[in-house]
C-alpha positions in Angstrom: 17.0 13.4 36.5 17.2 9.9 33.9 13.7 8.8 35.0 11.9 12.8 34.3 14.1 12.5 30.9 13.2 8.5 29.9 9.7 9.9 30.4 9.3 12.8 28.6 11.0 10.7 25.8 7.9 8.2 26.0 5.5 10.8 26.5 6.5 13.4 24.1 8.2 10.9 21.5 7.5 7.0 21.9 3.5 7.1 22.6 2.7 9.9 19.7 4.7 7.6 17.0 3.8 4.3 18.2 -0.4 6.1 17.9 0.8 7.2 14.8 2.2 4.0 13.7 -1.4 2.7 14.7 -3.9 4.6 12.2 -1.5 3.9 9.6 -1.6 0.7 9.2 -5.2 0.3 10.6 -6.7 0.4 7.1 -4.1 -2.2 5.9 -5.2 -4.7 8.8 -8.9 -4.0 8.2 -8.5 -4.9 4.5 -6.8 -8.0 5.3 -9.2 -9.0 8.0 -12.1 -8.4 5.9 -10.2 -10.4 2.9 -11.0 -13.5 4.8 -14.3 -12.7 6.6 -17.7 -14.8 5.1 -20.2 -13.0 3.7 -22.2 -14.0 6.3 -20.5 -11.7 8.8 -19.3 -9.4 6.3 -23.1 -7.9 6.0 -24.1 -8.9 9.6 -25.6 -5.0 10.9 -23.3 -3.1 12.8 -26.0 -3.6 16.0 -26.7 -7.3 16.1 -25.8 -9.0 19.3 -22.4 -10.7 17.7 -21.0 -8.6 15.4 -17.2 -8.4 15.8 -15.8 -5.6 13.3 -12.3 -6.2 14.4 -12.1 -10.4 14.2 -13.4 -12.8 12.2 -15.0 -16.2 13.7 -14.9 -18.4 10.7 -12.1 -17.1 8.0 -12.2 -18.3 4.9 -10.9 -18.4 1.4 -13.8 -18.3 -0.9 -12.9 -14.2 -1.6 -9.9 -15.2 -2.8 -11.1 -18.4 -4.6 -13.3 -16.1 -6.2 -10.9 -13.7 -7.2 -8.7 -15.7 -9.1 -10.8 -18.0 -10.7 -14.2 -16.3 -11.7 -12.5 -12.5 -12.5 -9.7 -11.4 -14.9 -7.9 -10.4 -11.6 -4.4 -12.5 -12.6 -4.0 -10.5 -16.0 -5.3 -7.0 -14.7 -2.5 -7.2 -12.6 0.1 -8.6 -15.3 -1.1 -5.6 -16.9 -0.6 -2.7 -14.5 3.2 -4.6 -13.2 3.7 -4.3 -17.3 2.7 -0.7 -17.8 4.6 0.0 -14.4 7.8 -1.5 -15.2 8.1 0.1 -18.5 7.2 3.5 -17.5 9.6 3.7 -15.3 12.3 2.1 -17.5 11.8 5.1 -19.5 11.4 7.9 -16.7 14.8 6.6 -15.8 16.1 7.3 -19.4 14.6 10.2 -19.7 16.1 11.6 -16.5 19.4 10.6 -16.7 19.7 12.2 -19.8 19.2 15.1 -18.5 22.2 14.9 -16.3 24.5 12.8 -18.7 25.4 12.6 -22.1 24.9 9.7 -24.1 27.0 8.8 -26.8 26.3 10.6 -30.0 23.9 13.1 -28.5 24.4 17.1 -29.1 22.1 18.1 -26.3 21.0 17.1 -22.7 17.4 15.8 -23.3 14.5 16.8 -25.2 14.5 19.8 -26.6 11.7 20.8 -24.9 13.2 20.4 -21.9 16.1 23.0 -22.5 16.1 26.3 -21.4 
C-alpha cells in the first residue's frame, strides 16, 4: 500500500512540477547560454551539420565586453533601479496612508481616493 501511494505521489505530483519547473526556467537558461555564445555559432543555420542550440563550443565574453563598453547599458540601468526605487518609495506612502493616519492629517489619503 506505501509503494501504490509513493507512486501516485511521483506520478500525479513530483514529475508534473519538476516538467513544470523545466519550461520555466528554460527561457532563463537559453538567454544565459546564448549570452556567451560567438557570433559565429550564434547565426550558424539551424540545419548545418554542427549546430548545437542547447551548448556552446567556444564561450566567450565579447557580448558582454560589448555591452558595457560600447552602449550606455551601465546608466540605462542606473536609470530604471532609480525610477524603480523611488516609485515604490511612494506607492508605499501612498498605501499606508490609506490604512494609517499620519500626524497632522484630517483624512485617510487622497481625496480622491475617499468614498
Amino acid at each position: 500500500m506505501i509503494e501504490g501511494a509513493l507512486w501516485r505521489k511521483w506520478v500525479f505530483y513530483n514529475i508534473p512540477l519538476i516538467l513544470f519547473v523545466f519550461v520555466l526556467l528554460f527561457p532563463f537558461y537559453w538567454m544565459i547560454i546564448t549570452t556567451f555564445r560567438p557570433d559565429g555559432e550564434l547565426y550558424k543555420p539551424w540545419n548545418a551539420s554542427s549546430y548545437q542550440p542547447f551548448w556552446t563550443n567556444n564561450p566567450t565574453l565579447e557580448h558582454i565586453k560589448y555591452l558595457f563598453e560600447e552602449t550606455s547599458f551601465a546608466r540605462w540601468m542606473f536609470n530604471t533601479m532609480f525610477i524603480a526605487f523611488v516609485s515604490t518609495i511612494i506607492s508605499l506612502f501612498c498605501g499606508c496612508s490609506r490604512v494609517m493616519r499620519w500626524p497632522g492629517s484630517t483624512s485617510r489619503g487622497p481625496a480622491a481616493w475617499e468614498p
